[in-house]
SEVEXLO-299986 format. One line per 8 residues: number of its first residue (from 1); their letters; for each residue y, x, z negated of C-alpha. Coordinates in Angstrom, 3 decimals, decimal comma, padded with zeros to 6 digits, always signed. Each point is the difference from the previous one (the first is absolute). Layout:
residues N
NUM = A = Y X Z  ... $
end
This chain:
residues 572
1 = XXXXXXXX = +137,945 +022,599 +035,139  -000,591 -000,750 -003,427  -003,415 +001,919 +000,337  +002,242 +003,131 +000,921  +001,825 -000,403 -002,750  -002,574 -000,094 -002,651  -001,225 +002,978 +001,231  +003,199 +001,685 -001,943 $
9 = XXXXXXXX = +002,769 +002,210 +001,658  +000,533 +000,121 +003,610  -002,784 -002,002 +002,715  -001,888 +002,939 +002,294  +000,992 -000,332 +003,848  -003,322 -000,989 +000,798  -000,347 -003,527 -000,074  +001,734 -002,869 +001,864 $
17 = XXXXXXXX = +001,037 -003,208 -002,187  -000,349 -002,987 +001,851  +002,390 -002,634 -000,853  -000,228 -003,557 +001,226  +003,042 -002,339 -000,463  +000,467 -003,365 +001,499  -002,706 +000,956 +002,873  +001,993 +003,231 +001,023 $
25 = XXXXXXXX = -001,744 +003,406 -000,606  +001,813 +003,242 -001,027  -001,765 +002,911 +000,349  +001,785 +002,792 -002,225  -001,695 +003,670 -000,654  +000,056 +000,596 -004,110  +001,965 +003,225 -000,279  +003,084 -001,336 -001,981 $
33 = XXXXXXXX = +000,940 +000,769 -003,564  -000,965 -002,223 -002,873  +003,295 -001,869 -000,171  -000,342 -000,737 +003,918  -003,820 -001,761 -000,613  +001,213 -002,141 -002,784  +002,608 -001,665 +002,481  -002,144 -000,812 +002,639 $
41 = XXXXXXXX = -002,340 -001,052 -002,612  +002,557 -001,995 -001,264  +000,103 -001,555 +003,670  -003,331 -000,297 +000,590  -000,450 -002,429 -003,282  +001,798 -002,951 +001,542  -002,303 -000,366 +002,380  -002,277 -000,687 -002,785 $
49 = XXXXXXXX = +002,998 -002,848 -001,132  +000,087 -003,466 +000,706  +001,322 +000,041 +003,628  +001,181 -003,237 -000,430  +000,355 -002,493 -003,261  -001,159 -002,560 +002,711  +002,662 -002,461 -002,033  +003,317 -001,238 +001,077 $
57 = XXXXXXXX = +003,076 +001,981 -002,361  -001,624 +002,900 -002,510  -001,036 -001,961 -002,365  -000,220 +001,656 -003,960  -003,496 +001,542 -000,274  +000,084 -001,464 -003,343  +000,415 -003,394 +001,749  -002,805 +001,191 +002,317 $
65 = XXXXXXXX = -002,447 +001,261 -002,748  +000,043 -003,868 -001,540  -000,661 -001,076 +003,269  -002,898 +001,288 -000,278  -000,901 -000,315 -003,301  +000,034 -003,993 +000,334  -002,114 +000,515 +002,947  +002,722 -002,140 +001,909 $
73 = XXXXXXXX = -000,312 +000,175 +004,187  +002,481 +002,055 +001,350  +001,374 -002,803 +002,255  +003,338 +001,633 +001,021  -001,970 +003,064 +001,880  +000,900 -000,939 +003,209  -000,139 +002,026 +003,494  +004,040 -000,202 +000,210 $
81 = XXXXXXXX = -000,035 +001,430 -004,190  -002,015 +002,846 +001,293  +001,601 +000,602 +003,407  +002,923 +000,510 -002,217  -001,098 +002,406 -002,908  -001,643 +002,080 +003,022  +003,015 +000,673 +001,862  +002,059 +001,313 -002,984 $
89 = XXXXXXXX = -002,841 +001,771 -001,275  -000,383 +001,476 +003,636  +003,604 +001,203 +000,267  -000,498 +001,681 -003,071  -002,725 +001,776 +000,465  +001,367 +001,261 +003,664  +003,279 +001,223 -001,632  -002,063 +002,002 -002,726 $
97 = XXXXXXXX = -001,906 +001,527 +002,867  +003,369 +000,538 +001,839  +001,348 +002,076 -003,284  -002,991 +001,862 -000,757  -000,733 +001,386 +003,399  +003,375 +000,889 +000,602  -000,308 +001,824 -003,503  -003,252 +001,714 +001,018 $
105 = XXXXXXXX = +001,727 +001,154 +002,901  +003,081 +001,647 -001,592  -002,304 +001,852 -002,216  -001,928 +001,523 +002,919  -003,361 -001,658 -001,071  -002,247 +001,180 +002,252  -001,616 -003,644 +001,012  -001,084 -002,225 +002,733 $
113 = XXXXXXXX = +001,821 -003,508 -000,903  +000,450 -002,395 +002,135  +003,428 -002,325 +000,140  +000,161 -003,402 -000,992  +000,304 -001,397 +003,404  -002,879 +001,631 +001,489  -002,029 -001,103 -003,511  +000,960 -003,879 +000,773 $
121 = XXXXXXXX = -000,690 +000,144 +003,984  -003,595 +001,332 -001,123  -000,267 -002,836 -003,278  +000,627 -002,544 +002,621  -003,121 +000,900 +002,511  -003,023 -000,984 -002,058  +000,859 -002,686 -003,273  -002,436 +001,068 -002,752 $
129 = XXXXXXXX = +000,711 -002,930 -002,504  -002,324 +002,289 -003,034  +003,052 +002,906 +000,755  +002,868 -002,352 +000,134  -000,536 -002,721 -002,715  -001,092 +001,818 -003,593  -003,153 -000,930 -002,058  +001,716 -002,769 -002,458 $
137 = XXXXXXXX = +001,402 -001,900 +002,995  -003,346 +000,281 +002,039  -001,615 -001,083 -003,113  +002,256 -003,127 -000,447  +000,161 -000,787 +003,831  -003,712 +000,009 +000,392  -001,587 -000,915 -003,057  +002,186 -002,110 -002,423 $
145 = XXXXXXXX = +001,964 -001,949 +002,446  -002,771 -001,442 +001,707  -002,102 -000,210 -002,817  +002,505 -002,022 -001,491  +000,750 -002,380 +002,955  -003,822 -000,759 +000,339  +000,263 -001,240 -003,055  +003,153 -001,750 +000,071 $
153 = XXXXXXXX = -001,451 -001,574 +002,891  -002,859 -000,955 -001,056  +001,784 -002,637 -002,565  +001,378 -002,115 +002,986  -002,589 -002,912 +000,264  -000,361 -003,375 +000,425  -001,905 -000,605 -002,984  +000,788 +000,531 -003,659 $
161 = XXXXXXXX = -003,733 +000,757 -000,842  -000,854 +002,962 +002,935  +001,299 +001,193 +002,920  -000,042 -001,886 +003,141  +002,666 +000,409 +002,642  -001,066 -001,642 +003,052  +001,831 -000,230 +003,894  +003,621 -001,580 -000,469 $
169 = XXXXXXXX = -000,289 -000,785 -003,874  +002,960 +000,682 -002,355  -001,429 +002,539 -001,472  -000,570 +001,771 +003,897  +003,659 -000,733 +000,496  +000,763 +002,210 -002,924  -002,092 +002,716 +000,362  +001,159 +000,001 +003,841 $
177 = XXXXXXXX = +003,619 +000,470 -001,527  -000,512 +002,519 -002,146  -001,907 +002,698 +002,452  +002,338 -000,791 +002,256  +002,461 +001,249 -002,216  -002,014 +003,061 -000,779  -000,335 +000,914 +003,822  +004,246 -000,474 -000,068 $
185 = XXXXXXXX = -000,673 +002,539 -003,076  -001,764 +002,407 +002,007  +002,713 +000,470 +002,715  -001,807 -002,665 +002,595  +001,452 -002,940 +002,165  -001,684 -003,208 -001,346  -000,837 -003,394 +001,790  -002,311 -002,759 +000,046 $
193 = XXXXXXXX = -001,919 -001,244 +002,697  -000,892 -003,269 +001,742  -003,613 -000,432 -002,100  +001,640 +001,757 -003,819  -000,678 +003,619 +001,077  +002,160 +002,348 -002,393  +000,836 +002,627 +002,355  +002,355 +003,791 -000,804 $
201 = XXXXXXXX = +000,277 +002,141 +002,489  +001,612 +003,731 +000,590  +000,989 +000,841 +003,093  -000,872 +003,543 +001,301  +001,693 +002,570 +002,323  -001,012 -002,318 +002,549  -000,192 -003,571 -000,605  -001,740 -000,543 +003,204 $
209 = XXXXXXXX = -003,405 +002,056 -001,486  -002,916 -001,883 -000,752  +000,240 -000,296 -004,166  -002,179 +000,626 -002,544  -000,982 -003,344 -002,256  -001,161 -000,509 -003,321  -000,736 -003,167 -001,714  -002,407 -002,319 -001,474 $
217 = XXXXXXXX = +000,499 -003,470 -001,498  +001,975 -002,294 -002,777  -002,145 -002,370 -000,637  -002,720 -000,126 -002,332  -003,379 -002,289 -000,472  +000,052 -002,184 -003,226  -000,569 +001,386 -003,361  +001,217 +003,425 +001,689 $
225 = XXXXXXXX = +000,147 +003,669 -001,164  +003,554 +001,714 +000,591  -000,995 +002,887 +002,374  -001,755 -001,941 +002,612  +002,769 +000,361 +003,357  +002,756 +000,995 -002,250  -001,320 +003,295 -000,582  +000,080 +000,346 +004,023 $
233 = XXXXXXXX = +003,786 -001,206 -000,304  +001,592 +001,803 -002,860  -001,763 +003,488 +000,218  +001,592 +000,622 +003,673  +003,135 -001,114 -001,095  +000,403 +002,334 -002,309  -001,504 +002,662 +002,499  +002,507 -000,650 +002,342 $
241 = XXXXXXXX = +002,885 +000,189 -002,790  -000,691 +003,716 -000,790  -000,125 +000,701 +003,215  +003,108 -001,609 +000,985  +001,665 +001,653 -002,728  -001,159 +003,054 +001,024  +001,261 -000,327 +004,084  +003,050 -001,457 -001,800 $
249 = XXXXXXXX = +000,596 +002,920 -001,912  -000,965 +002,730 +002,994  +002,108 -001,938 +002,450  -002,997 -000,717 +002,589  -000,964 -002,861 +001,180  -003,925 -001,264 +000,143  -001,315 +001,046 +003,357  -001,728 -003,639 +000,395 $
257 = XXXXXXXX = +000,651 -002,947 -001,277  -002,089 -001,601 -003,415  -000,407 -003,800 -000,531  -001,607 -001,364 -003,145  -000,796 -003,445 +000,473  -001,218 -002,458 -003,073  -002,286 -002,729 +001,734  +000,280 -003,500 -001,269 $
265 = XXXXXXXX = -003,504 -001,046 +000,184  -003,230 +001,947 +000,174  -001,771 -001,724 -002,510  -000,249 -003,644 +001,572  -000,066 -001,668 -003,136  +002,862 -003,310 +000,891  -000,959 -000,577 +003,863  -003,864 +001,672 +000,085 $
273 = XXXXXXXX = +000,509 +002,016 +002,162  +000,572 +004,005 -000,381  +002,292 +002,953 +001,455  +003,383 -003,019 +000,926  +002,573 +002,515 -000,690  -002,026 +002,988 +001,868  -001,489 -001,523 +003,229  +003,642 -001,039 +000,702 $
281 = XXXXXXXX = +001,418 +003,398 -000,027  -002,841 +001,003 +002,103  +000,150 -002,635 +002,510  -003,153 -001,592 -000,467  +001,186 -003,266 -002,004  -002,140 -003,061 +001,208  +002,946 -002,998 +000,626  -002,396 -002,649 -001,624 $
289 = XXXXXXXX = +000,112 +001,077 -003,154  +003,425 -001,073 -000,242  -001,270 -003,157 -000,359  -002,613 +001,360 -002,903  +000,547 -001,893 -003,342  +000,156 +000,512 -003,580  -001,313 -001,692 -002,772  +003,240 -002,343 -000,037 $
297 = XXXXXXXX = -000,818 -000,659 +003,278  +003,233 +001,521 +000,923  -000,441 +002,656 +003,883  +000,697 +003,139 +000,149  +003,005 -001,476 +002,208  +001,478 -001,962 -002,440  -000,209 +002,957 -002,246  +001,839 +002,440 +001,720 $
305 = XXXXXXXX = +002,516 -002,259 +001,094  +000,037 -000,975 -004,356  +000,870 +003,685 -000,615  +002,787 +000,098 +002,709  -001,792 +001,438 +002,113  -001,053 -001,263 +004,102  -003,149 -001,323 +000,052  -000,332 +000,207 +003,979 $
313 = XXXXXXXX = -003,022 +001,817 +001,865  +003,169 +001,148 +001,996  +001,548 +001,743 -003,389  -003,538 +001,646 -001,034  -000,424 +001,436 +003,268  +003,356 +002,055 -000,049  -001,462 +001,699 -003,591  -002,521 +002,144 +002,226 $
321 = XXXXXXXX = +000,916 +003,239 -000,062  +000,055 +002,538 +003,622  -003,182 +001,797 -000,475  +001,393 +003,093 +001,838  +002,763 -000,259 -002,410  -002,603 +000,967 -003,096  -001,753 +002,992 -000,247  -002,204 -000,890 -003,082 $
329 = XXXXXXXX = -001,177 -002,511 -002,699  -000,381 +001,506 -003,529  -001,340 -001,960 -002,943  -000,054 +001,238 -003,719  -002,594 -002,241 -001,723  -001,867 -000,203 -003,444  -003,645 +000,777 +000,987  -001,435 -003,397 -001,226 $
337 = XXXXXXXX = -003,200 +001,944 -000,933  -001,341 +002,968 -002,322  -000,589 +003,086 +002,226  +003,357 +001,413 -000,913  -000,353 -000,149 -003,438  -003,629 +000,889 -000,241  +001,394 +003,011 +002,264  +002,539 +000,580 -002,692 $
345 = XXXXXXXX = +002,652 +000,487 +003,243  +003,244 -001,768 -000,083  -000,340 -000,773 +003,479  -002,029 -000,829 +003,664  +000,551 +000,193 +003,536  -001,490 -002,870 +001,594  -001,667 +000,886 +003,251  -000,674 -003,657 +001,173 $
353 = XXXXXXXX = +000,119 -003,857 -001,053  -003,536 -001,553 -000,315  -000,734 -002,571 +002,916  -001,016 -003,848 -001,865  -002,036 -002,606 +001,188  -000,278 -003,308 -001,978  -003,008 -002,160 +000,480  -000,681 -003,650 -001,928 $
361 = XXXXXXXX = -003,274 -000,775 -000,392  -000,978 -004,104 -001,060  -003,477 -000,652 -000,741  -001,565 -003,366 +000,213  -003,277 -000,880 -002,079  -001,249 -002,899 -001,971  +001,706 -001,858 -002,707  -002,400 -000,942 -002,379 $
369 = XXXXXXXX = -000,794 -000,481 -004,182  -000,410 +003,047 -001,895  -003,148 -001,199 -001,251  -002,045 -001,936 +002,106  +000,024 +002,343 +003,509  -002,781 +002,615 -000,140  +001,562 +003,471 +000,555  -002,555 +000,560 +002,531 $
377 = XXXXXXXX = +001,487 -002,903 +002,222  +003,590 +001,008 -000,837  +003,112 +000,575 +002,498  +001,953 +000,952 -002,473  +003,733 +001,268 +001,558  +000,591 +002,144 -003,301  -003,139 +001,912 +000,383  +000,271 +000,878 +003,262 $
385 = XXXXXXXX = +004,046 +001,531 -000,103  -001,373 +001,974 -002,994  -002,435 +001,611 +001,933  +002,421 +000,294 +002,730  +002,382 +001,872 -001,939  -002,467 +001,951 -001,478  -000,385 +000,683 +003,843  +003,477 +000,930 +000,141 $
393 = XXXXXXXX = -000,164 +002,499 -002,717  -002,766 +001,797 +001,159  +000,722 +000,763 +003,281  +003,519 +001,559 -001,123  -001,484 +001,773 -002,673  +001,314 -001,359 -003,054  -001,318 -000,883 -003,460  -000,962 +003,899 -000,679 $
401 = XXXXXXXX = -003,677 -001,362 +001,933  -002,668 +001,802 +001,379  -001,140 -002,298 +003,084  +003,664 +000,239 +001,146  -000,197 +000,359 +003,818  +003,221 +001,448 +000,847  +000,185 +003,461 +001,343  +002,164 +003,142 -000,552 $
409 = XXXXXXXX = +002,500 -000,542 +002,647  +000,855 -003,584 -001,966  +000,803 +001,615 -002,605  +002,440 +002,647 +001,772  +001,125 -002,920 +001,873  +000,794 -001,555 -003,578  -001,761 -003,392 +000,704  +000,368 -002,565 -002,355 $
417 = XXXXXXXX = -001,174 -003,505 -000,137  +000,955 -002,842 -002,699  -000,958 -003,817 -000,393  +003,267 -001,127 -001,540  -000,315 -003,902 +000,553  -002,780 -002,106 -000,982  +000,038 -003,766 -000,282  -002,675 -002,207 -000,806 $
425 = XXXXXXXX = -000,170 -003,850 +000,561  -000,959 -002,381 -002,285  +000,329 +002,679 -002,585  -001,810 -001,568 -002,750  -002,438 +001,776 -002,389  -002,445 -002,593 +000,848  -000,046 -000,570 +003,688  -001,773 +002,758 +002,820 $
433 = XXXXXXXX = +003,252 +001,083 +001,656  +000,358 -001,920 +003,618  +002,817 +001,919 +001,566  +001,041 +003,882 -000,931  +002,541 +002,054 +001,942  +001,113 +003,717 -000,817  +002,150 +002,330 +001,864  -000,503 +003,560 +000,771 $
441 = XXXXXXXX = +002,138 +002,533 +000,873  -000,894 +003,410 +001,280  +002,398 +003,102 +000,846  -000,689 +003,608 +000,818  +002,224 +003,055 +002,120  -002,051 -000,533 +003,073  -000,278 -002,948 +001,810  -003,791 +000,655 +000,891 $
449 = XXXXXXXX = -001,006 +000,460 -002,871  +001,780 -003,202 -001,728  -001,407 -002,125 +003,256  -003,921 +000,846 -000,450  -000,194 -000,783 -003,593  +002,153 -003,807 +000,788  -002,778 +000,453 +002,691  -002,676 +000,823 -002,655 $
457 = XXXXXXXX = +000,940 -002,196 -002,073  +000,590 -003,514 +002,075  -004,048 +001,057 +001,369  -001,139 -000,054 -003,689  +001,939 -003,213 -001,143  -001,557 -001,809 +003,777  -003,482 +001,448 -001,729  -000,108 -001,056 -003,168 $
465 = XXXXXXXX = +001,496 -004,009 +001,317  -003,140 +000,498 +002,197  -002,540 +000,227 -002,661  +001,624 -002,259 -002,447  +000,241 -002,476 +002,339  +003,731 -000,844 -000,910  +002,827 -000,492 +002,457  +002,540 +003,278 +000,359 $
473 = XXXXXXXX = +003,527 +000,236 +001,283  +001,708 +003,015 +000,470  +003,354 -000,205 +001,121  +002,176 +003,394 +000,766  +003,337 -000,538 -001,280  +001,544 +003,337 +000,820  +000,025 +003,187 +001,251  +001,910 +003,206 -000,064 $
481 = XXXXXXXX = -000,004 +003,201 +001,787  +000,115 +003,116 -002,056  +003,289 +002,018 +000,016  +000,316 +003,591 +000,420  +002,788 +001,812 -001,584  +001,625 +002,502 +002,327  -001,038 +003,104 -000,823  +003,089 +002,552 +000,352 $
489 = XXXXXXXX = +002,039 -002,275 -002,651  -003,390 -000,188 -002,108  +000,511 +003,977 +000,041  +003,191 +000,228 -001,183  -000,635 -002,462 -002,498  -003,037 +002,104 -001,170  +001,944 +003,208 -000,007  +002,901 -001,471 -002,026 $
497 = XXXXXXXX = -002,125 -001,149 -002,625  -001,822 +003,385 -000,508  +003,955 +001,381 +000,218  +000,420 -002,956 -002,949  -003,234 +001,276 -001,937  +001,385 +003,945 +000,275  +002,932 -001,258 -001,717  -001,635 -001,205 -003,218 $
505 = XXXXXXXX = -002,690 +002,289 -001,131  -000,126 -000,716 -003,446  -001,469 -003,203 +000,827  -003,056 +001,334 +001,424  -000,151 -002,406 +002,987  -002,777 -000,199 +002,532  +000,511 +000,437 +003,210  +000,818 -003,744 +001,560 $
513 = XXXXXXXX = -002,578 -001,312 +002,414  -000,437 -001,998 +003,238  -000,344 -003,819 -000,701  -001,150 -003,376 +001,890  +002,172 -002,574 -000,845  -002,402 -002,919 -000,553  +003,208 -002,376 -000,504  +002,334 -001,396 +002,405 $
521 = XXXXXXXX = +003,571 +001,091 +000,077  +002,776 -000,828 +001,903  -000,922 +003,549 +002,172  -002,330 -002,355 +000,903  +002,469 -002,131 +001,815  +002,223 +002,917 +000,919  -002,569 +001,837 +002,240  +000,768 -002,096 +002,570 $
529 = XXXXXXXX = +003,201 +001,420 +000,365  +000,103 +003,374 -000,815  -002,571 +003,106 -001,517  -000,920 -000,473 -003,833  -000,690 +001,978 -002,936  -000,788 -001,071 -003,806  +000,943 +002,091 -003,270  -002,414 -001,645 -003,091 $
537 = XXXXXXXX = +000,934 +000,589 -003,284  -002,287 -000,441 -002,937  -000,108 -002,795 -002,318  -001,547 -000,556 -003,215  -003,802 -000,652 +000,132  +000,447 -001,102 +003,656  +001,620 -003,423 -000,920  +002,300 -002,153 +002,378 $
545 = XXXXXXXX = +000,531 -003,505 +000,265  +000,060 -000,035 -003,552  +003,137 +000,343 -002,842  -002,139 +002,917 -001,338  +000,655 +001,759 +002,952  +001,923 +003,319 -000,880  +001,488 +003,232 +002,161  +000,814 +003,016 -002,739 $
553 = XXXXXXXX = +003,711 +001,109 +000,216  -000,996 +003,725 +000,178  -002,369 -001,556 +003,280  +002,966 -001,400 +001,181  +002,070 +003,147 +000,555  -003,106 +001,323 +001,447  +000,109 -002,820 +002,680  +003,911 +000,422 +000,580 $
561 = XXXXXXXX = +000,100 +003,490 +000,158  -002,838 -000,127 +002,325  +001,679 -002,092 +002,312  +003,337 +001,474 -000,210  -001,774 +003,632 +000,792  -000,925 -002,132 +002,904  +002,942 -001,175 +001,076  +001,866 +003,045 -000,476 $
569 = XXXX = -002,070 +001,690 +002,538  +000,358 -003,127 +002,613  +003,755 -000,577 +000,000  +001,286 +003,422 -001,051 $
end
């Protein structure tokens, strides 16, 4: 309209002016006078208003502007606030309609305007959250808030010095506390479960559907970075808030139900043992590890039953969830590597989670003085795991070599291989080394491919014992199947993060690519129960585990968005 106008004088009857306000579409045919265009453009401009101050009352915007200006979280924007500003603003905006069309009418306009009624029966069949919620309170919804609660979360630790926030600490108590009071914020029924699950859930048109899930995990390995799990937590909560706001303010209901779920352990750090909070929910929690114990020497029992929870195999069993009663599994997860960001994309799909196999290998030679035994009649243990894991290395093609034996399809396949343990025994700088053990553990996307090089490389190891003449013992600890994320949710992931990419173009984003999650994630665990998909996002130089570990903010909208395109097009 106001393109009309700037033209001077009165618009030609040629073109039709689109308006769009509150998701309802008026098609009206430009042949009015001047005085006519400016009122509908006058309409037209509060679509491009707040829709809602997303605050309980109307607060002064002076109030509002210092807000802001002392960068202070905007803790009263709450799903009820908004629910409230949206209504009045929606009555508003339907009784300007009302008086305008029945204006254009009495003037004989000669137009093709839908009433109001019809307008909200048609807002109400597809929820387009980008249409209904403007650009400030997308921006705040999906990158501030979250980036603001990852951070805020990332204070609650154990320890003074770093963060640690292990199964059942204080510090886990309080961080399980405060998402579940963000869930609560984002319109969701909230409980815990029998092993410290957070769970917030939405029910659908029909709570009987199988739901879709999101999640990943509260706890964090010592000396932690704040994105690890929590990013997995936090960015679908937020997500799930727009899009509840959205529904809330069509009037239509989610066609399925959404859970988010935060799992209490993934990490295994207090009872050694990973995935506690995950395999329960999927109905694959071994009953001896309740009797698993910590450092104190306290079970996992005792523990639960400590927290006020029921520390009964009979109490873990009732946390497994129907698996016809879940459609998917969908994890949002920092990459924990460098593609991404070498890629200069915000985001991945991943199209599988590596298989593992663990393997320790002990040596046995000769103890003996440093320098009285010939090296010629040496069984020294040292020597021979160096050449082993130079072994290692070359048959996964590491090092940057050029006698590396592995082939193209390990590289496709994303093999890796890594000696992460070595001990040696007496460990003096003046004895020949008696005893030396090292682990190795090898992952790739295809379980062939993973199984001849643990083949490859147990043959070389048995070898090189042979012509040292040194005792070798090569134990295999443990094994895991690859996991293939299903491939129409991979899809829809893939096509809502190109939608995602479309959306910012001044940022000159690549297009994001198909990963191999090399890590283990509670999808891990979960793909016993349901399908799985995995949504990296890119970290800083590809570092986890660590507190230098960092997700951008503008990569975190990225990631939120992505999933909420997502989700828009699964439950709407």
């Amino acid at each position: 309209a106001r393109a009309a106008l700037a033209k001077g004088g009165e618009a030609t009857p040629s073109p039709r002016l689109q308006f769009d306000a509150s998701s309802a579409s008026f098609l009206v045919r430009a042949s009015w006078r001047d005085r006519r265009l400016r009122l509908l453009s006058f309409l037209v401009s509060l679509r491009g208003r707040r829709l809602c101050r997303m605050r309980r009352g109307w607060p002064r915007r002076s109030d509002d502007r210092s807000r802001k200006a002392e960068h202070l979280p905007r803790d009263k924007w709450t799903t009820t606030g908004a629910r409230e500003g949206m209504v009045r603003r929606k009555r508003l905006r339907e009784l300007l309609l009302l008086l305008v069309s029945t204006w254009l009418v009495a003037l004989g306009a000669s137009s093709d305007v839908r009433g109001s009624e019809t307008c909200a029966e048609e807002s109400t069949r597809n929820v387009d959250v980008m249409q209904v919620l403007n650009d400030e309170d997308l921006h705040y919804i999906l990158k501030t808030e979250p980036s603001w609660r990852l951070k805020n979360l990332g204070k609650v630790s154990d320890s003074a010095d770093n963060l640690e926030r292990t199964f059942l600490s204080p510090a886990w108590r309080r961080a399980a506390t405060m998402v579940r009071a963000w869930l609560e914020d984002a319109g969701m029924r909230t409980w815990m479960d029998g092993i410290g699950n957070i769970h917030g859930r939405i029910e659908g048109e029909d709570p009987d559907a199988p739901a879709i899930v999101l999640g990943s995990h509260l706890d964090t390995v010592l000396d932690a970075g704040m994105y690890d799990g929590a990013l997995g937590v936090v960015l679908p909560i937020s997500a799930v808030k727009a899009l509840q706001l959205a529904t809330e303010y069509t009037g239509k209901k989610l066609k399925k139900s959404v859970e988010i779920i935060g799992f209490s352990d993934e990490e295994g750090v207090r009872f050694q043992s990973t995935f506690l909070g995950s395999r329960a929910v999927a109905g694959h929690f071994p009953p001896e590890l309740l009797n698993a114990v910590d450092k104190d020497q306290v079970t996992l029992a005792e523990a639960l039953n400590d927290a006020g929870l029921i520390g009964k195999w009979e109490a873990i069993q009732s946390i497994a969830m129907d698996p016809e009663k879940v459609a998917a599994y969908v994890e949002v997860h920092m990459e924990q590597g460098p593609q991404l960001e070498r890629l200069n994309t915000p985001v991945g799909i991943v199209n599988a989670i590596a298989g593992q196999n663990r393997v320790q290998v002990r040596m046995y030679g000769e103890q003996g003085h440093a320098g009285t035994v010939p090296m010629r009649g040496r069984k020294d243990a040292v020597a021979a795991a160096g050449e082993a894991i130079n072994e290692i290395e070359k048959r996964c093609g590491g090092g940057n070599r050029d006698d590396a034996t592995n082939t193209i399809q390990d590289q496709e396949d994303q093999l890796v291989c890594t000696v992460g343990e070595v001990l040696i025994w007496p460990g003096a700088s003046n004895v020949i080394s008696g005893n030396t053990n090292f682990s190795i553990d090898v992952r790739a996307r295809r379980d062939e491919t993973r199984l001849m090089a643990v083949e490859d490389i147990v043959d070389a190891i048995n070898r090189l014992c042979d012509r040292r003449k040194i005792d070798c013992k090569i134990v295999r600890k443990h094994e895991a199947a690859a996991v293939a994320c299903q491939d129409r949710i991979a899809s829809l992931l893939a096509a809502a993060s190109k939608e995602m990419i479309a959306s910012f173009p001044s940022r000159e984003w690549s297009t994001p690519p198909t990963l191999t999650s090399g890590a283990g994630h509670d999808a891990l665990a979960m793909s016993e129960l349901t399908d799985i998909a995995m949504l990296f996002v890119r970290c800083r130089g590809g570092i986890s585990h660590s507190p230098l570990e960092h997700v951008s903010e503008e990569d975190i909208e990225a990631a939120t968005r992505t999933l909420l395109i997502f989700l828009q097009q699964e439950l709407t």
